[in-house]
PDB file of N, CA, C and O in Angstrom:
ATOM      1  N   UNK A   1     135.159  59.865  74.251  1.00  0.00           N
ATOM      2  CA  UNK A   1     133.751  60.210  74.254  1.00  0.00           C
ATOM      3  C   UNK A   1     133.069  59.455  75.395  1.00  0.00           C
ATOM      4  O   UNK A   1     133.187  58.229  75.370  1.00  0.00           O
ATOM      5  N   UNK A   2     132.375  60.006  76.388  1.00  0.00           N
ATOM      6  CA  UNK A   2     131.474  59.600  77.211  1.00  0.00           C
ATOM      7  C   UNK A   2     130.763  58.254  76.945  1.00  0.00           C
ATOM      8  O   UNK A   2     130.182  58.042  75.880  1.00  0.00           O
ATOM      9  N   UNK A   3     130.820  57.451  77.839  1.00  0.00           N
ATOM     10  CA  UNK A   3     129.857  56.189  77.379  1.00  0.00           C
ATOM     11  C   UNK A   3     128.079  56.829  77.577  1.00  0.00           C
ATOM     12  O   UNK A   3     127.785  58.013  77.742  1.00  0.00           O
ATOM     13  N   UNK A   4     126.824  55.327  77.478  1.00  0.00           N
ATOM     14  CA  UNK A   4     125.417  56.259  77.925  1.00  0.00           C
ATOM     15  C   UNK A   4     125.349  56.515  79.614  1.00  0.00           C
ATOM     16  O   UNK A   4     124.550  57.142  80.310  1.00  0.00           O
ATOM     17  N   UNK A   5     126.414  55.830  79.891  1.00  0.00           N
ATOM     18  CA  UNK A   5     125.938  56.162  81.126  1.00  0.00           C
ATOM     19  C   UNK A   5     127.053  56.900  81.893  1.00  0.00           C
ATOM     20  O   UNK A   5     127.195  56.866  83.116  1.00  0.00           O
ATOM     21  N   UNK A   6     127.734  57.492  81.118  1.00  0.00           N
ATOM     22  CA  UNK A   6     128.889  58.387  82.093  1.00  0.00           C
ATOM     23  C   UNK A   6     128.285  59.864  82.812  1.00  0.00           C
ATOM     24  O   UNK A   6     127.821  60.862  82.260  1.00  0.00           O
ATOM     25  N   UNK A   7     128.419  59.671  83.724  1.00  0.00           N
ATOM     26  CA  UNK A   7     128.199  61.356  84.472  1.00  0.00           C
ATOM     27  C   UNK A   7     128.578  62.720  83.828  1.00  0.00           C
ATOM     28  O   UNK A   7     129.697  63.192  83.626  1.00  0.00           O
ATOM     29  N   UNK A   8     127.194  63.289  83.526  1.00  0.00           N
ATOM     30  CA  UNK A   8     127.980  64.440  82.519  1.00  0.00           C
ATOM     31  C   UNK A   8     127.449  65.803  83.557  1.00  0.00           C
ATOM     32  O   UNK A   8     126.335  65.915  84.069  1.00  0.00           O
ATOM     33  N   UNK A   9     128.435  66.617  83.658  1.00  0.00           N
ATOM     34  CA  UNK A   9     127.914  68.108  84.503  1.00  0.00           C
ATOM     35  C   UNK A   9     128.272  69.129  83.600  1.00  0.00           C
ATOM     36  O   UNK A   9     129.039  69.315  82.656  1.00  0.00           O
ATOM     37  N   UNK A  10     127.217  69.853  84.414  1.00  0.00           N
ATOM     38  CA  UNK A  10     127.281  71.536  83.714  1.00  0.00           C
ATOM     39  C   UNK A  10     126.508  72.400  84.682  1.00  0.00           C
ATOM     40  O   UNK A  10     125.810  72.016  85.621  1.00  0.00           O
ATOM     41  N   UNK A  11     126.793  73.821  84.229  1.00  0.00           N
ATOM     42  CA  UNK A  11     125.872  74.721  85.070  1.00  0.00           C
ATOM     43  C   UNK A  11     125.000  75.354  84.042  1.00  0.00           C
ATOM     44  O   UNK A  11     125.232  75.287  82.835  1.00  0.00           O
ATOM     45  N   UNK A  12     123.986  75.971  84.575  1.00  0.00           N
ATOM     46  CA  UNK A  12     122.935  76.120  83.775  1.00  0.00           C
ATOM     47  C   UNK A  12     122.064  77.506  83.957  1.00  0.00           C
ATOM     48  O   UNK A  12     121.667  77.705  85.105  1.00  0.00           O
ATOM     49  N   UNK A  13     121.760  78.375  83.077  1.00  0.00           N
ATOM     50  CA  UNK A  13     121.214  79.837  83.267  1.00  0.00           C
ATOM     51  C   UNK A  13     119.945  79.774  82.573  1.00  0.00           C
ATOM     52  O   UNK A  13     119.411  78.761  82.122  1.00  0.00           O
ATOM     53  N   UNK A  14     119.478  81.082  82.532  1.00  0.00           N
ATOM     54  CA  UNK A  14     117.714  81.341  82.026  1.00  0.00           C
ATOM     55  C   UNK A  14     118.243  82.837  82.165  1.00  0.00           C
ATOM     56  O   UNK A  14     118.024  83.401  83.237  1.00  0.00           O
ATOM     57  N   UNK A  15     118.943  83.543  81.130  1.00  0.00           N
ATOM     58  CA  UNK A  15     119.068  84.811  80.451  1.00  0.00           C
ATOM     59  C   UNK A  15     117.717  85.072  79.440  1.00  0.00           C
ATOM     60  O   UNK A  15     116.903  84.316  78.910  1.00  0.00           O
ATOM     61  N   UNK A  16     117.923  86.584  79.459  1.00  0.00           N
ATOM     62  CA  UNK A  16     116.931  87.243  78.980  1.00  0.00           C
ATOM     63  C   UNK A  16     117.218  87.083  77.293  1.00  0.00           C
ATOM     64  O   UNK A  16     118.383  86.712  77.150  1.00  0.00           O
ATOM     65  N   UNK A  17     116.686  87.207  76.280  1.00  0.00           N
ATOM     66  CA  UNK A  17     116.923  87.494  74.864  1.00  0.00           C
ATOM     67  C   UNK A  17     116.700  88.909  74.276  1.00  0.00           C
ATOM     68  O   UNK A  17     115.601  89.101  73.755  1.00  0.00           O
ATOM     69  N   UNK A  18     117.521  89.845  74.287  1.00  0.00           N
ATOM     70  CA  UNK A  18     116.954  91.044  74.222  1.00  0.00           C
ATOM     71  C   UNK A  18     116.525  91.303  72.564  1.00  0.00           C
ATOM     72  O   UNK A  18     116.258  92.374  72.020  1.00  0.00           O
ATOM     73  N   UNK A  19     116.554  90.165  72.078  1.00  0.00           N
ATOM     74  CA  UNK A  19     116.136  90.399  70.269  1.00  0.00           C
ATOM     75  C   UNK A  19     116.629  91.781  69.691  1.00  0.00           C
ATOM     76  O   UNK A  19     116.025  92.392  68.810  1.00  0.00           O
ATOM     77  N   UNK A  20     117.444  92.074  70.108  1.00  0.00           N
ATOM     78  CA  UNK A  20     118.504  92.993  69.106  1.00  0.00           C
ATOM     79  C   UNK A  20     118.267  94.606  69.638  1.00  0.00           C
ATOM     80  O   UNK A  20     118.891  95.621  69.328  1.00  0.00           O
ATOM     81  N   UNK A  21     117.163  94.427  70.522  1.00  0.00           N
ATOM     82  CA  UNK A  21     116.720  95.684  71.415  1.00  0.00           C
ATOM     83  C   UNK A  21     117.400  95.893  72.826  1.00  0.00           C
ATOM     84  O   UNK A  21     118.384  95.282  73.242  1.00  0.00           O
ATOM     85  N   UNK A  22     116.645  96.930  73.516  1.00  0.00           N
ATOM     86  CA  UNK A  22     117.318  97.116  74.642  1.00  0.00           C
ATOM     87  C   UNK A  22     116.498  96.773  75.711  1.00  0.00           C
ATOM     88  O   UNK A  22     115.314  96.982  75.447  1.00  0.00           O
ATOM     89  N   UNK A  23     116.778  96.133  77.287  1.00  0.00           N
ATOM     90  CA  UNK A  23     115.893  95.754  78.355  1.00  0.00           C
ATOM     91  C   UNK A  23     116.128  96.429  79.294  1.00  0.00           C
ATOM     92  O   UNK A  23     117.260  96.723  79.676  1.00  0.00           O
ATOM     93  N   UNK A  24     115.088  96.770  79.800  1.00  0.00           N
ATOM     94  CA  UNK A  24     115.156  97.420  81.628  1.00  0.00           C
ATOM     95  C   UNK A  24     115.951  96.739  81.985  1.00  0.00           C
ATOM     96  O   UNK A  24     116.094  95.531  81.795  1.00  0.00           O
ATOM     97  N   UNK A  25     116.663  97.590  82.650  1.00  0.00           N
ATOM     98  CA  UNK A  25     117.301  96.890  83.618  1.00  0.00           C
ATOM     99  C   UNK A  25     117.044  96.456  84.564  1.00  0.00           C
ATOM    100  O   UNK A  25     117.876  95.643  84.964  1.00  0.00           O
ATOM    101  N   UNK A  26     115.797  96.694  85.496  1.00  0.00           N
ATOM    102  CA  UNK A  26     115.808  96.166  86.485  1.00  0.00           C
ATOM    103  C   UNK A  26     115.423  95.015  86.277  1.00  0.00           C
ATOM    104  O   UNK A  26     115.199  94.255  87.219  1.00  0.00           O
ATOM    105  N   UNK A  27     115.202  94.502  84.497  1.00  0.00           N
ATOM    106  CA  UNK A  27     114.245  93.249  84.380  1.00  0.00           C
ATOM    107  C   UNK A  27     115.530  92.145  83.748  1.00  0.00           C
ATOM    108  O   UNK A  27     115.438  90.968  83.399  1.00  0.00           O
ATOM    109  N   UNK A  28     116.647  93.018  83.775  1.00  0.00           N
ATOM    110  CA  UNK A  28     117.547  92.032  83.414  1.00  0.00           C
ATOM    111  C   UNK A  28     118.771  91.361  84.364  1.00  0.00           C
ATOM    112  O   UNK A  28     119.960  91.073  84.227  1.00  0.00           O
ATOM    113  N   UNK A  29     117.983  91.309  85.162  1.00  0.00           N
ATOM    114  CA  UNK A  29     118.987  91.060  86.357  1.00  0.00           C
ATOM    115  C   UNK A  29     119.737  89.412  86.357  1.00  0.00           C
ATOM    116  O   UNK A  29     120.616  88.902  87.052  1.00  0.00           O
ATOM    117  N   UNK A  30     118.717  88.810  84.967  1.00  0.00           N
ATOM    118  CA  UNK A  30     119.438  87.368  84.915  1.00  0.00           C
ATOM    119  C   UNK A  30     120.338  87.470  84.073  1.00  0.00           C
ATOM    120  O   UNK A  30     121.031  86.475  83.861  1.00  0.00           O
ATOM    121  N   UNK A  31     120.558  88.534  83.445  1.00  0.00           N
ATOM    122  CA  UNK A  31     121.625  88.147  82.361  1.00  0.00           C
ATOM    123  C   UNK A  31     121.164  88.435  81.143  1.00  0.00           C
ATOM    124  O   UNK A  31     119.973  88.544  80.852  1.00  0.00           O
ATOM    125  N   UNK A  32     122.354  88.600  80.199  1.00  0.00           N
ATOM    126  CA  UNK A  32     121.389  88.547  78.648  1.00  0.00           C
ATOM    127  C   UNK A  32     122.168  87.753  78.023  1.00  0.00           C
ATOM    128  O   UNK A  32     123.219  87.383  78.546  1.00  0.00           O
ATOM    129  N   UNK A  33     121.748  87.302  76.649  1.00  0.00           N
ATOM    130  CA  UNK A  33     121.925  85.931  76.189  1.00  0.00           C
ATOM    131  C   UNK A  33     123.514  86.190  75.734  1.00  0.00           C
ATOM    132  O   UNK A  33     124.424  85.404  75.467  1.00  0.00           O
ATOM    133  N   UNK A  34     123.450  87.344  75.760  1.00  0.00           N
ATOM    134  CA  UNK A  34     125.034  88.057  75.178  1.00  0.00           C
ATOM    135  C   UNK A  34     126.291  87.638  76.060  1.00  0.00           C
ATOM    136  O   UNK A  34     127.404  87.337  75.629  1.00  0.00           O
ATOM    137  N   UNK A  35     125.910  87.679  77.277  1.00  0.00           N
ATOM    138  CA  UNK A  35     126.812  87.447  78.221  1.00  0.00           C
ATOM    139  C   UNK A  35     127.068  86.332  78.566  1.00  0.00           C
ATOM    140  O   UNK A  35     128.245  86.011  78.725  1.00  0.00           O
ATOM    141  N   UNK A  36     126.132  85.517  78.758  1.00  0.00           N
ATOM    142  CA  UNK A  36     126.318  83.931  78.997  1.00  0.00           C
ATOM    143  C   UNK A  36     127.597  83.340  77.437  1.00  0.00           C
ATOM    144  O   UNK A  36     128.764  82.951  77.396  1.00  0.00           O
ATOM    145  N   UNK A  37     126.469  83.598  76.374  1.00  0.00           N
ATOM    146  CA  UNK A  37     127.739  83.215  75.451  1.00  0.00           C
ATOM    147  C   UNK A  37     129.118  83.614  75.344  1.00  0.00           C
ATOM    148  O   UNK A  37     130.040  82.861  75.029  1.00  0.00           O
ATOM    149  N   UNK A  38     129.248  85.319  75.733  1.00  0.00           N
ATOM    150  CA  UNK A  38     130.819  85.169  75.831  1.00  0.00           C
ATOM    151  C   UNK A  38     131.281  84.337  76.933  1.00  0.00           C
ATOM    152  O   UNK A  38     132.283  83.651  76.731  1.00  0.00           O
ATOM    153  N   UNK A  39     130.712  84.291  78.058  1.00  0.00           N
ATOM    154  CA  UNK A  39     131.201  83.152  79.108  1.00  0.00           C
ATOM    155  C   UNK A  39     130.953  81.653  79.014  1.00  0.00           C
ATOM    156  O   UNK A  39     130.924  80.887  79.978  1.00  0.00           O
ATOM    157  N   UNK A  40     130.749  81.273  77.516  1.00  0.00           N
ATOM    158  CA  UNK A  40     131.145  79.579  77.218  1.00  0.00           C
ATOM    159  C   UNK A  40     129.662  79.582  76.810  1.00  0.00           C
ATOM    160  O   UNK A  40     129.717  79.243  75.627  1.00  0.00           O
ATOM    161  N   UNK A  41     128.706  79.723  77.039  1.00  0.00           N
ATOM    162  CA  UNK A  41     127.366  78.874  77.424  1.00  0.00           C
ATOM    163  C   UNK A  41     126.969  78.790  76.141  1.00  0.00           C
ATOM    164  O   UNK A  41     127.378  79.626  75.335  1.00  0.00           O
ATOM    165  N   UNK A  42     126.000  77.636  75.704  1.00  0.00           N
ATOM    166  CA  UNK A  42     125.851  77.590  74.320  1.00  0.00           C
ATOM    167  C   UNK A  42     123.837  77.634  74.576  1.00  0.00           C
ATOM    168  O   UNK A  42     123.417  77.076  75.590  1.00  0.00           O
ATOM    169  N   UNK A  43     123.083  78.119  73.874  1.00  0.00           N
ATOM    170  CA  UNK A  43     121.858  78.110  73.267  1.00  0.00           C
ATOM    171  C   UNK A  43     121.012  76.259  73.850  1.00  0.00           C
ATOM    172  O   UNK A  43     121.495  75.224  73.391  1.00  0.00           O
ATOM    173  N   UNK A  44     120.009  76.222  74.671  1.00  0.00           N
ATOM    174  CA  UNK A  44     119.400  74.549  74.478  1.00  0.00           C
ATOM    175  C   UNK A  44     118.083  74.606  73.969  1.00  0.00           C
ATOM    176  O   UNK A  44     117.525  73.959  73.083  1.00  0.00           O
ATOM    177  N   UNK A  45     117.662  75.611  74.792  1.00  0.00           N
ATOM    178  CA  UNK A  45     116.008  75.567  73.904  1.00  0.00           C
ATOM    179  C   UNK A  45     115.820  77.181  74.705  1.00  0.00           C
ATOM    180  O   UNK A  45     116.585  77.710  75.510  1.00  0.00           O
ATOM    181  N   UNK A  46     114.403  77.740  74.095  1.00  0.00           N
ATOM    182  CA  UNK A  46     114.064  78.869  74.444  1.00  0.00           C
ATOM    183  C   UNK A  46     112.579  78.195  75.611  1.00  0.00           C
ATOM    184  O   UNK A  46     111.949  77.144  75.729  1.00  0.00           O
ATOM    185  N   UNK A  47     112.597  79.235  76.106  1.00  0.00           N
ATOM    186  CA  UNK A  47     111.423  78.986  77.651  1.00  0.00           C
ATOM    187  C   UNK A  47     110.520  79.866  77.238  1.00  0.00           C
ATOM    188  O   UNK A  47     110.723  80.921  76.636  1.00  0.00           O
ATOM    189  N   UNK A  48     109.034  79.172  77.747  1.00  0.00           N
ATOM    190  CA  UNK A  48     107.966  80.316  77.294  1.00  0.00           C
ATOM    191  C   UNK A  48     108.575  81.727  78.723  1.00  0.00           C
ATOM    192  O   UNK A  48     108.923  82.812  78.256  1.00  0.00           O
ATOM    193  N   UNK A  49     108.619  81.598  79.873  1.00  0.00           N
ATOM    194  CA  UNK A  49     109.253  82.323  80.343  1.00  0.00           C
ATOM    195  C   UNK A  49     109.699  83.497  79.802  1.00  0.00           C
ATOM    196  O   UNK A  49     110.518  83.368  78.892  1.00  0.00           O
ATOM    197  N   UNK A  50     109.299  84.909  80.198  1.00  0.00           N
ATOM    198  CA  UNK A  50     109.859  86.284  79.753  1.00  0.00           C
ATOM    199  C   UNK A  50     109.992  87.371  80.600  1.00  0.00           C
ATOM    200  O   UNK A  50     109.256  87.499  81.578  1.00  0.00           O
ATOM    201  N   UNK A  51     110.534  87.866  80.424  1.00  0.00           N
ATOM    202  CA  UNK A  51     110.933  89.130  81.179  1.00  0.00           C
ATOM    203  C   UNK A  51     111.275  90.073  79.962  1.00  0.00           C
ATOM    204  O   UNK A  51     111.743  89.934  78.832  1.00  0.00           O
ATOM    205  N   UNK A  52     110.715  91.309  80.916  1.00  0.00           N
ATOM    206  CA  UNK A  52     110.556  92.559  79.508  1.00  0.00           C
ATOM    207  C   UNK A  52     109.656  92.213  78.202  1.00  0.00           C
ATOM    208  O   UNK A  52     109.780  92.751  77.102  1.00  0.00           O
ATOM    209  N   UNK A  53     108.770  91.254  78.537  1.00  0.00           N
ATOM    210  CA  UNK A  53     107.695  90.930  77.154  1.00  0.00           C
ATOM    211  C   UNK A  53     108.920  90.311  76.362  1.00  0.00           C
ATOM    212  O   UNK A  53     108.641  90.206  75.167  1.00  0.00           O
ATOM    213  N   UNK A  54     110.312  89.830  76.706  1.00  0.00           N
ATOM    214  CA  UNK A  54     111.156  89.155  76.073  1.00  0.00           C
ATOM    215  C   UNK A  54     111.447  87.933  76.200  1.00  0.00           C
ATOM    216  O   UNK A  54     111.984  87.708  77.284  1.00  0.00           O
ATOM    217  N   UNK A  55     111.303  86.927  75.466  1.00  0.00           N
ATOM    218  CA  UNK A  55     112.132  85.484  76.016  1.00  0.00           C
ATOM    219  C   UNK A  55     113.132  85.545  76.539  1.00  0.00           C
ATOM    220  O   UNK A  55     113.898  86.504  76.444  1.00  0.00           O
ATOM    221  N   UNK A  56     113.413  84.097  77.484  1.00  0.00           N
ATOM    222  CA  UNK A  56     114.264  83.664  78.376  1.00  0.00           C
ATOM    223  C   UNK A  56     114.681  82.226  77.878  1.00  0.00           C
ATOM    224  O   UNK A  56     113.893  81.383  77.449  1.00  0.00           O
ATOM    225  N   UNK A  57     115.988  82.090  77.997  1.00  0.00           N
ATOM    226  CA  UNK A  57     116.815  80.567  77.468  1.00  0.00           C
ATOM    227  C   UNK A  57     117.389  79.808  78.190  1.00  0.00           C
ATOM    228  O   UNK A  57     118.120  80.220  79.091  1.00  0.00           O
ATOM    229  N   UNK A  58     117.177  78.488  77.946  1.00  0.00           N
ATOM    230  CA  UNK A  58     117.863  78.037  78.817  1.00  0.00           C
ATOM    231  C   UNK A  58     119.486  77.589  77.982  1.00  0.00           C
ATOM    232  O   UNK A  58     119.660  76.965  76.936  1.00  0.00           O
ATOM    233  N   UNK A  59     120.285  78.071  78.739  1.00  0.00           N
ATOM    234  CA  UNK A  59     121.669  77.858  78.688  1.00  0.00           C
ATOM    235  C   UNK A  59     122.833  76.812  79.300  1.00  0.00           C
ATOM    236  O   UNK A  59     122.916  76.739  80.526  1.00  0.00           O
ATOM    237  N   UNK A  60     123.520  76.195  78.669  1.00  0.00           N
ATOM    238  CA  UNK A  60     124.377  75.723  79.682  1.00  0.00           C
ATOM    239  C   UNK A  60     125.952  75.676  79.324  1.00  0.00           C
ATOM    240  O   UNK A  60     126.277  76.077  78.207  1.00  0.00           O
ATOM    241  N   UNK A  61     126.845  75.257  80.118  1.00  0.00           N
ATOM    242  CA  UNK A  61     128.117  74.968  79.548  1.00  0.00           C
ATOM    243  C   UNK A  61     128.572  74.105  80.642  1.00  0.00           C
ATOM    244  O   UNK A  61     128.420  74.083  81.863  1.00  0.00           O
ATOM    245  N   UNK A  62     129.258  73.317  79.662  1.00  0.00           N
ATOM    246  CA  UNK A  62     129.674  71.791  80.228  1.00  0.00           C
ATOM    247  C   UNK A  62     130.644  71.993  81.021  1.00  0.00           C
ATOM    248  O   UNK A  62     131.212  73.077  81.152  1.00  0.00           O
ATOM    249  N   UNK A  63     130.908  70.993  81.601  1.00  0.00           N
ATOM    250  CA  UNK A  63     131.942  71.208  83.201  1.00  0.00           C
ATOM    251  C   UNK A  63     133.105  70.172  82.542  1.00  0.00           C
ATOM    252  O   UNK A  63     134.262  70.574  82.417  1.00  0.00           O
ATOM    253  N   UNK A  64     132.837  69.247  82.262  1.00  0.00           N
ATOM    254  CA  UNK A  64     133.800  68.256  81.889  1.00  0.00           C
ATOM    255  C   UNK A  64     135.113  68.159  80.566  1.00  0.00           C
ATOM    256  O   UNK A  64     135.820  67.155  80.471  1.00  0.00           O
TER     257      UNK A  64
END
């Protein structure tokens, strides 16, 4: 386990939340929350940030 001060990395997204609906596409050009999670990324907090009158998340998945 990491000490407090060990170097921790990750990369990091702001996907759309399509709340169980469907998004323009041209408004989903970041991604949807669907996709990040099959590609590792886990949920950190939600952003007032929206696209399509939909929230946007911030995502990440660890490098280490």
């Amino acid at each position: 386990m990491p000490g407090p001060t060990a170097l921790r990395r990750w990369v990091e997204g702001y996907p759309v939340d399509p709340e169980g609906g469907k998004v323009n596409p041209t408004l989903a050009y970041v991604g949807t929350m669907e996709m990040f999670e099959r590609a590792g990324f886990r949920r950190v907090r939600r952003t007032e940030a929206k696209s399509d009158k939909r929230y946007r998340w911030v995502m990440r998945r660890d490098l280490d």
